[in-house]
N, C-alpha and C positions, 0 to 999 in steps of 0.2 A: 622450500618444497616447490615454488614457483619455476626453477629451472628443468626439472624433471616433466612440465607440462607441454607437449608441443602447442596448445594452446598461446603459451607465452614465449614458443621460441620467436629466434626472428628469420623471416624468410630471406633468404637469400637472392632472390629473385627482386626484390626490391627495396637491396639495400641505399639506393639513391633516387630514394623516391621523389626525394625533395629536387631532384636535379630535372627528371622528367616533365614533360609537356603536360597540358593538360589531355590533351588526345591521349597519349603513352600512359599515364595514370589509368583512365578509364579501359585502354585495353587490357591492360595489365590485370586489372580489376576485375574487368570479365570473363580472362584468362583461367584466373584463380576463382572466380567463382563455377566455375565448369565442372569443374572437380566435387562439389558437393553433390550432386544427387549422385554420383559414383559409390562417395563416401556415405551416403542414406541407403543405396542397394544394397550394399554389404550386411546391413543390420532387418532387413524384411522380416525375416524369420523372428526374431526376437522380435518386431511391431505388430507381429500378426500373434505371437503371444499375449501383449499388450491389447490388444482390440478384441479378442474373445474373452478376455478376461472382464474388460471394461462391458462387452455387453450382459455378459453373466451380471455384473454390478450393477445397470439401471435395471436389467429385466427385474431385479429383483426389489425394485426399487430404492436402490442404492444412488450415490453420486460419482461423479467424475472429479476427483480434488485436484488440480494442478496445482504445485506449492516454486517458485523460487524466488531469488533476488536478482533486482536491478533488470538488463534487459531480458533473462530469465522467466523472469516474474510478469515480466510487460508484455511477453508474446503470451504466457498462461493465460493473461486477464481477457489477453484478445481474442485469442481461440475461447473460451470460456462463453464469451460474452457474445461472440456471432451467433454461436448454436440458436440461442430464442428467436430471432428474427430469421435462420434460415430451415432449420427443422419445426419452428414451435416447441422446441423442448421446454416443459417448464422451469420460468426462474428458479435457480436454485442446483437446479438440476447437474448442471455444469457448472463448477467455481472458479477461481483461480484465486491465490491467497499468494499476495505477495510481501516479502520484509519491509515491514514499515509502514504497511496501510495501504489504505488509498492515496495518500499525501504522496508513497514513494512512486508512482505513477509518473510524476511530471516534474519531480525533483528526488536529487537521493537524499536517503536519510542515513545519515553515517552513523555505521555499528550495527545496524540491526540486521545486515546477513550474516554477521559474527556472532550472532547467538542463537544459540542451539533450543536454548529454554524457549525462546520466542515461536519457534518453528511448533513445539510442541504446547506452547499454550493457543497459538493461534488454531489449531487443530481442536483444542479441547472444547476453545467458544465456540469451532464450529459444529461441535456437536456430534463427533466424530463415530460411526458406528461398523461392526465389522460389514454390513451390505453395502460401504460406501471402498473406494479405489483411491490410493495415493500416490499419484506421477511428481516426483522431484524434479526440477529440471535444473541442471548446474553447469553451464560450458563448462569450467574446469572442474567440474565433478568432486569438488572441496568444499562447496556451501556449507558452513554450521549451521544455519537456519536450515537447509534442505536436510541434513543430516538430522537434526534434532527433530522433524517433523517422521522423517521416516522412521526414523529408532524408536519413537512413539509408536506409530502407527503398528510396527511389526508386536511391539509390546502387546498392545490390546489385540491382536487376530487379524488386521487389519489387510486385506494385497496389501504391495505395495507395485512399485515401477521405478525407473530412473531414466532419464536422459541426459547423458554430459558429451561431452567432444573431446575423453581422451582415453585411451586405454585404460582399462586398471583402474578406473577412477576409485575411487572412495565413498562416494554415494552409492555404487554398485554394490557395496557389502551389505548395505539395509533395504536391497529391492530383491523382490524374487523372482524377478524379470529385470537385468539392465542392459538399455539401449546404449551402445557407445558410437558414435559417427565422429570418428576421428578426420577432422578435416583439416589438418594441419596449419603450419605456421601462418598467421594475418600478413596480409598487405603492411597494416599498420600494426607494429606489432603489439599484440596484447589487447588488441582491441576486440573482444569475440561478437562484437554487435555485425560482425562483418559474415565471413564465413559460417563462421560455428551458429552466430545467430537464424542466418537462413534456413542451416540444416534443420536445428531446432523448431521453423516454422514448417518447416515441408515435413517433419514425422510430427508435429502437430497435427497439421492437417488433414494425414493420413487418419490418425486415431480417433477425433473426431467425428471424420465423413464418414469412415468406414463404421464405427460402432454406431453411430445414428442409422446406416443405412439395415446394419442390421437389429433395429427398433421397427423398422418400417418405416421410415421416411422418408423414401424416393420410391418413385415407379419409374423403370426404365432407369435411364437417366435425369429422369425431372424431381423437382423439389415440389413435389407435393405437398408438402407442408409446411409451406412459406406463409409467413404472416401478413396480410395483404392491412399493412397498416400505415403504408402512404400512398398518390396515386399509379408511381411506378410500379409499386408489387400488385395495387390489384390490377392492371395492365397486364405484368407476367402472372397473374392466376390466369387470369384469362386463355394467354395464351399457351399455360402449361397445360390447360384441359383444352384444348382444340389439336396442338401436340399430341397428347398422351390416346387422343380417341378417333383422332382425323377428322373432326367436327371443322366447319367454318368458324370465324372470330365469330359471327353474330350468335351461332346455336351454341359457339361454349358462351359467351356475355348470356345467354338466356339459364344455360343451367347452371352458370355461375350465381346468378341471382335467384334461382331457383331452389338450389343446394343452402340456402342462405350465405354464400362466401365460405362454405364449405368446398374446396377443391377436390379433396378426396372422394366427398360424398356424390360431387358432381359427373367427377370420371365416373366412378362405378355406376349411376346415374344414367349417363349419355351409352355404355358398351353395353348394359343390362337392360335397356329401356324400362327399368321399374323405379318405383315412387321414391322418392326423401326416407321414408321410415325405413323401407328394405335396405337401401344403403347405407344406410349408419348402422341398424344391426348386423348386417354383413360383417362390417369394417370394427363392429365391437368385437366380434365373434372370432374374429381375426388379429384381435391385436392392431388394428392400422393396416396390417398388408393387402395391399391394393390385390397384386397376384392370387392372393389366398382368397379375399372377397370374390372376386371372378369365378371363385371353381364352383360350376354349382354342385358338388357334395356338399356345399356350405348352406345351401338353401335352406330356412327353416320350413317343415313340416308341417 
């Protein structure tokens, strides 16, 4: 089935690659990586399916599950794993569940994206519920483990989602949403950590930012709820609430300290001139959205 994948064709553009320079490689390289956010426009529509769906999922206190293998599974873990340190999403909140553990992380483990059973037990330990969301992710859109996980999932009620990089894929029969960004043949061929892997991270990161921001976790464009837990972020608390209100650095460091290291509660804080307690009920009252805390219809009575 491997030749029907343009994934695994071979590009023709460099079929002497081994002949070129080292400069001529890397143009070559950036040539062809050009072409991917071309090949990620194409599929918007279906990612903004994907990201209403996904916030419907934590609003409801659901999770976000990314499941694949190899470098697959290694960009899910990553995207997964930023959210807490740049939304404060709670651990958990966002997963990413790759073939073979945590071990396949930094070595592979041979066989385990070949089973389908794996996909769908690892699902089970996690406890799998119909308020939680299941994004497959498979550059050639054949994973048995993503496959088993999703066949699962649609079993119990579960969304589901896919992302592969090739038409028609296979994994797209078990999502009720599939993203395809077909970014054609590798430099190297067969190598999808290349092209297809980029794609893969740029509608990650789409899905992510986007369904966090609709959680309420940015104002404007700032990351208001960033976790100020080394001394660079609380440096950028700082300056996200002097940003977000026009304040000097001295008067946001004051109602950063003020807010207790509450950033959100700071902005609202500094643009409302009212107390700690009024801002944090605002901001309860609201859900987190800063925009919403501001309106005074919110004002308590």
């Amino acid at each position: 089935m491997l030749d029907k994948l343009t994934t695994e064709a071979r590009n023709t553009k460099t079929t002497n690659l081994d002949k070129m320079s080292i400069y001529e490689i890397l143009r070559c390289m950036n040539l062809e990586d050009r072409s991917v956010p071309l090949a990620v426009e194409k599929e918007l529509g279906k990612i903004e399916q994907v990201v209403k769906q996904a916030i419907r999922s934590l609003h409801s206190g659901g999770r976000l599950i990314y499941m694949g293998a190899g470098t697959s599974g290694r960009l899910g873990v990553l995207d997964a794993v930023e959210c807490v340190p740049t939304f404060s999403s709670p651990p958990g909140q966002v997963i990413g569940l790759i073939a073979g553990g945590d071990r396949a992380l930094i070595e592979a483990v041979e066989g385990a994206e070949d089973d389908e059973q794996l996909g769908e037990s690892d699902l089970i330990t996690s406890q799998l519920t119909e308020k939680d969301y299941v994004i497959g992710i498979a550059a050639s859109g054949r994973t048995p483990y993503v496959i088993g996980g999703l066949r699962y999932a649609r079993k119990i009620g579960v969304p589901t989602a896919s992302i592969s990089c090739n038409c028609d894929a296979e994994i797209s029969k078990f999502a009720d949403v599939a993203i395809e960004v077909e970014t054609g043949p590798e430099v190297l061929t067969g190598s999808t950590r290349l092209k297809a892997g980029t794609s893969q991270k740029m509608v990650l990161n789409m899905i992510s930012t986007a369904s966090m921001i609709g959680q309420g976790k940015i104002y404007k464009n700032l990351m208001v709820d960033v976790q100020p837990t080394n001394a660079k972020l609380v440096e950028r608390s700082k300056r996200i609430i002097a940003e977000a209100t026009g304040a000097d650095l001295a008067t946001a460091e004051k109602y950063y300290a003020d807010s207790r290291q509450n950033v959100k509660a700071a902005i609202v804080m500094l643009l409302l001139h009212c107390p700690l307690s009024e801002a944090l009920d605002r901001l309860r009252l609201t859900d987190g959205f800063i925009r919403k805390a501001l309106n005074t219809e919110n004002q308590q009575n």
